[in-house]
MARVOMI-629599 format. One record per residue (C-alpha): x, y, z; chain. Coordinates in Angstrom, 2 decimals. Example, Ala and Ser with C-alpha at 12.3 -4.5 7.8 and 13.67 -1.06 7.14 Angstrom:
<atoms>
east;north;up;cadena
12.30;-4.50;7.80;A $
13.67;-1.06;7.14;A $
</atoms>
This chain:
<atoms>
east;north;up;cadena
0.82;13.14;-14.38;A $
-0.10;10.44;-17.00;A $
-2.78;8.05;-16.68;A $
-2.17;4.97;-18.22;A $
-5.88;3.62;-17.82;A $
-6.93;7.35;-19.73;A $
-3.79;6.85;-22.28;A $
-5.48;3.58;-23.15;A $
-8.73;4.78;-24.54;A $
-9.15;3.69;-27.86;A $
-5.97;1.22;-27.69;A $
-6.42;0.16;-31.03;A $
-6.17;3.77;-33.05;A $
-3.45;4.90;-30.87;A $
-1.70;1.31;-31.54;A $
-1.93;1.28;-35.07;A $
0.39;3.60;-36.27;A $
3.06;1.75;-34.26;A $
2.84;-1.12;-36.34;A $
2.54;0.74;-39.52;A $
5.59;2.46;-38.34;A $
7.63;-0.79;-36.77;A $
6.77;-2.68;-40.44;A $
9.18;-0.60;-42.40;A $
12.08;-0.82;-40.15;A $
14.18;-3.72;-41.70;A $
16.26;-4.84;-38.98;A $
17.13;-8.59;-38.83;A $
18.82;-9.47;-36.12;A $
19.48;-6.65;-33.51;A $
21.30;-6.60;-30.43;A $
19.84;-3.96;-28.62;A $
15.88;-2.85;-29.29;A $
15.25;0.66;-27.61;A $
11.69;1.92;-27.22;A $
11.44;5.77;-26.20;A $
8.49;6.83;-24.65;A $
7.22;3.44;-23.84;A $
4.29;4.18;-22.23;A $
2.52;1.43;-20.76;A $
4.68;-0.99;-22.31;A $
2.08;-3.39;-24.20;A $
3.28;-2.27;-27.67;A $
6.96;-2.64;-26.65;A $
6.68;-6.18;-25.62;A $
5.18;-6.35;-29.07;A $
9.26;-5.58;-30.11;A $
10.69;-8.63;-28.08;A $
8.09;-10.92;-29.72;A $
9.61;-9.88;-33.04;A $
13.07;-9.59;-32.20;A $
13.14;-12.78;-29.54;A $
17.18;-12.60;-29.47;A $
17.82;-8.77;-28.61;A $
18.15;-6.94;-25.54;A $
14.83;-4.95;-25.27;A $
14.37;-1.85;-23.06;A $
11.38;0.73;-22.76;A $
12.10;4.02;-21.08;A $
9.62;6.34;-20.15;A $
9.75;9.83;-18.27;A $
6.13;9.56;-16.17;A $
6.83;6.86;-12.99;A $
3.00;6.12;-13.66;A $
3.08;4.49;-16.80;A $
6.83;2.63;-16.14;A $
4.65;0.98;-12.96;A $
2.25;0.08;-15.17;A $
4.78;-1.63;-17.86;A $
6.86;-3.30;-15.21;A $
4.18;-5.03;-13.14;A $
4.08;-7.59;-16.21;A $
5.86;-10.24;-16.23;A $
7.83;-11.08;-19.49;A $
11.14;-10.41;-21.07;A $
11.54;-6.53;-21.52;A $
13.50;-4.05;-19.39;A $
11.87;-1.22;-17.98;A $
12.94;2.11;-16.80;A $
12.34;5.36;-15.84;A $
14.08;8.25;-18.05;A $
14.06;11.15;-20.01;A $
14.29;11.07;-23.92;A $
16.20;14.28;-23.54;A $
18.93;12.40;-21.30;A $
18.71;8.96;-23.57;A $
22.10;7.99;-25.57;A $
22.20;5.08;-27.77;A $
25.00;2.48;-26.84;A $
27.19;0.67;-28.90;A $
25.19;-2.01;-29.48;A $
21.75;-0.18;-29.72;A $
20.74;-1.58;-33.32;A $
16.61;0.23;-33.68;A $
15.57;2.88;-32.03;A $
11.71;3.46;-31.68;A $
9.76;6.22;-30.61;A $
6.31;6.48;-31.02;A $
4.29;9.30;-30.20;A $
6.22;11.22;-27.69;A $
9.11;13.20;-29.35;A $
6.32;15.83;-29.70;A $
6.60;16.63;-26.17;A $
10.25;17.29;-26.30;A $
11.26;20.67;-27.16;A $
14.13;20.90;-29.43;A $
13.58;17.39;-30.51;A $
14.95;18.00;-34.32;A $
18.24;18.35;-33.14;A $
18.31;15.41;-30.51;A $
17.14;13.14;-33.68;A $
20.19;14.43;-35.92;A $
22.37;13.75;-32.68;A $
20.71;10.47;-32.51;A $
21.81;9.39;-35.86;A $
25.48;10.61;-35.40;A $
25.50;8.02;-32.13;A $
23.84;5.02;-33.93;A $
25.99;2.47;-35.34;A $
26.12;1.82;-38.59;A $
23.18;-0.77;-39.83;A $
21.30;0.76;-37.13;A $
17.04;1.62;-37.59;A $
15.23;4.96;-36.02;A $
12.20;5.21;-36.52;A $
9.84;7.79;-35.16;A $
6.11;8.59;-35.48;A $
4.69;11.89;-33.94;A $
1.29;13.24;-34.56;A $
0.27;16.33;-36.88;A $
-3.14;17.08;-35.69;A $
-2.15;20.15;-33.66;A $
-4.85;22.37;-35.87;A $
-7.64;19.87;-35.69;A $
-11.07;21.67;-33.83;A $
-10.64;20.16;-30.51;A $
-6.73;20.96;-30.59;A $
-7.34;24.52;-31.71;A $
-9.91;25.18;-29.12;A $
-7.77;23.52;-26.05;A $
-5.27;26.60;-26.95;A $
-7.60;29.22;-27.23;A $
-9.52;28.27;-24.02;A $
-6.02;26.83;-21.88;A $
-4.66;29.08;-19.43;A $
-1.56;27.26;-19.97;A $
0.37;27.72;-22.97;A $
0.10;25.19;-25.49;A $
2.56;25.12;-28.16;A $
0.27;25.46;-31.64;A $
2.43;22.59;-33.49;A $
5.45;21.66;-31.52;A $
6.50;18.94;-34.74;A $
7.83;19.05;-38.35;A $
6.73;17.45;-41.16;A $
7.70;14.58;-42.80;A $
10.23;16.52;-45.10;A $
11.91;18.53;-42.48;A $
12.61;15.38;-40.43;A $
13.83;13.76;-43.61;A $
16.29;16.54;-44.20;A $
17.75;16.54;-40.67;A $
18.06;12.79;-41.25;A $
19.57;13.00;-44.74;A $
21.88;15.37;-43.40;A $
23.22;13.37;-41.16;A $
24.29;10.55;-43.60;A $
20.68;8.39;-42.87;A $
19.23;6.68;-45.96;A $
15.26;8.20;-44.99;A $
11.90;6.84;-45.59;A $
9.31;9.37;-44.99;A $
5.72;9.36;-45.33;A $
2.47;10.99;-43.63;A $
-0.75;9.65;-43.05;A $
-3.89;11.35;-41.72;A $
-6.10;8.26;-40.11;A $
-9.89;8.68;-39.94;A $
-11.21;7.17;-36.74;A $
-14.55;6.64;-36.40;A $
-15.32;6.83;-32.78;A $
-18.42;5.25;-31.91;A $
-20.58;8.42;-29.98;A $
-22.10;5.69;-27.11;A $
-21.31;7.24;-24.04;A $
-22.42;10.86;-22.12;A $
-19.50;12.55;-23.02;A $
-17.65;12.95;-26.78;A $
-15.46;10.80;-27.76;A $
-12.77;13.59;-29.27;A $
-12.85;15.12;-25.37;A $
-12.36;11.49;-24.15;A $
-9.09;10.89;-26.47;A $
-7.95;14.05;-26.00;A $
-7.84;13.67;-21.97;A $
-5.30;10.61;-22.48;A $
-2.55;12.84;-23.98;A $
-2.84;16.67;-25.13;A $
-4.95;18.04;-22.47;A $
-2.76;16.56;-19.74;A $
-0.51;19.62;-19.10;A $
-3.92;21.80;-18.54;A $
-5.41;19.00;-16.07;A $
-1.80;19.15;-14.58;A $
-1.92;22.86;-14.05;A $
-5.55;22.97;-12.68;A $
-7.78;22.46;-9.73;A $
-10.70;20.49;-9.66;A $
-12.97;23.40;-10.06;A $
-10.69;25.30;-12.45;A $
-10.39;22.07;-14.55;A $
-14.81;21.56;-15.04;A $
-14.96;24.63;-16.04;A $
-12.51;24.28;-18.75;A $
-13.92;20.60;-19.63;A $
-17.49;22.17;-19.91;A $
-16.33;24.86;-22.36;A $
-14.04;22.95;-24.56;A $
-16.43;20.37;-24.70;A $
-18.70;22.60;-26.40;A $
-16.23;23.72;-28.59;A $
-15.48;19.76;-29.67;A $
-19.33;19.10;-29.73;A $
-19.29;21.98;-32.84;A $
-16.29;20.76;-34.43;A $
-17.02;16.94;-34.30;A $
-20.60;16.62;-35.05;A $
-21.54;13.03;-33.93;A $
-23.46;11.31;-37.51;A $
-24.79;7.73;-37.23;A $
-23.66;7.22;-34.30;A $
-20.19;8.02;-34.58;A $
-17.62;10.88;-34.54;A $
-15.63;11.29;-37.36;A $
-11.86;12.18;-35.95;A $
-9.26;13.13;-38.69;A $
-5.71;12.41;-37.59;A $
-2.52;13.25;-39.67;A $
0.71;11.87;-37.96;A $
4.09;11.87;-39.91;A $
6.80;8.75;-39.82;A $
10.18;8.67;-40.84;A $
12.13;5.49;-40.75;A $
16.10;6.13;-41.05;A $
18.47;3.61;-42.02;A $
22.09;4.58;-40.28;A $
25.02;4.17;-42.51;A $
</atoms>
């Protein structure tokens, strides 16, 4: 189950690569704005306020965080769906998805699919993060009694070659982000971002007494890896984009 008040820790470093990403797609004047794995919706909103005249929609596969995006008011569609299930329609101009085709097994191929669907003049673009051997990430899947897959993504030039492939004209690029979390609270800020999105199958799987005792020992494991300095943690974060232009 997601937790859109956890998923919104640290709004603005999860937030930024969508922009980064959104700023190199170079549609003009789409009909149809899709955001895949919207979340709790504020950054897709953030679509209709650039693209006033198309037809935006957000889907999302957890019911918690489509509650969440539909209880504001405003001009975007909302609904509950799959990624796996999702086909563009005819008129479905840019395609975004932002931090979420990692969680979709098999996701290379959907993406080549994807851009065989598209019209032509249509925009995907897609940001996933790459930070699957980072400390804290490392020592989730050595300590997880659920299986965690060690780096479920490619990298920027495998996506570009299923993209290229497929006819796309392909910008692709990687950035690793260094967050400095400020260290002002009783528990570590890598545990705390971590909670919002890759530790949610394990909390999932566990009870409340199975899931402390897992906290307690990973957090010692993050507390090693991220040494808090100054006052803050500093958090490395790679994540790969790819914007494709659909001829």
């Amino acid at each position: 189950m997601w937790d859109p008040a956890v998923y919104r820790r640290f709004g603005a470093e999860r937030s930024r690569p969508f922009f980064d990403l959104v700023g190199r797609v170079g549609a003009e004047s789409p009909r149809a704005v899709v955001d895949l794995g919207c979340g709790p919706g504020e950054l897709t909103r953030t679509l209709a306020e650039r693209w006033p005249a198309a037809r935006v929609a957000g889907l999302d596969s957890s019911p918690e965080m489509i509650a969440k995006a539909a209880a504001e008011p405003g001009p975007v569609e909302f609904r509950l769906a799959g990624i796996g299930d999702w086909h563009p329609d005819p008129d479905t101009d840019v395609v975004v998805t932002n931090a979420a085709l990692q969680w979709v097994p098999g996701h290379q191929e959907m993406l080549a699919r994807w851009a065989r669907e598209l019209p032509s003049g249509a925009w995907l673009a897609m940001q996933v993060p790459g930070n699957f051997d980072s400390p804290g990430h490392r020592a989730a899947r050595e300590l997880s009694p659920v299986g965690l897959r060690a780096d479920p993504v490619s990298d920027a030039a495998g996506y570009a070659e299923i993209l290229t492939a497929a006819g796309a004209i392909v910008d692709a690029w990687e950035t690793t982000y260094l967050h400095l979390l400020p260290a002002d609270g009783p528990e570590h800020p890598v545990l705390r971002w971590m909670e919002g999105t890759a530790l949610r199958p394990v909390r999932a799987a566990l009870d409340d007494a199975a899931w402390a005792t897992f906290r307690a020992e990973l957090a010692e494991r993050i507390i090693a890896g991220h040494p808090v300095r100054h006052g803050l943690v500093a958090f490395p974060f790679r994540r790969i984009f790819v914007v494709a232009s659909i001829q």
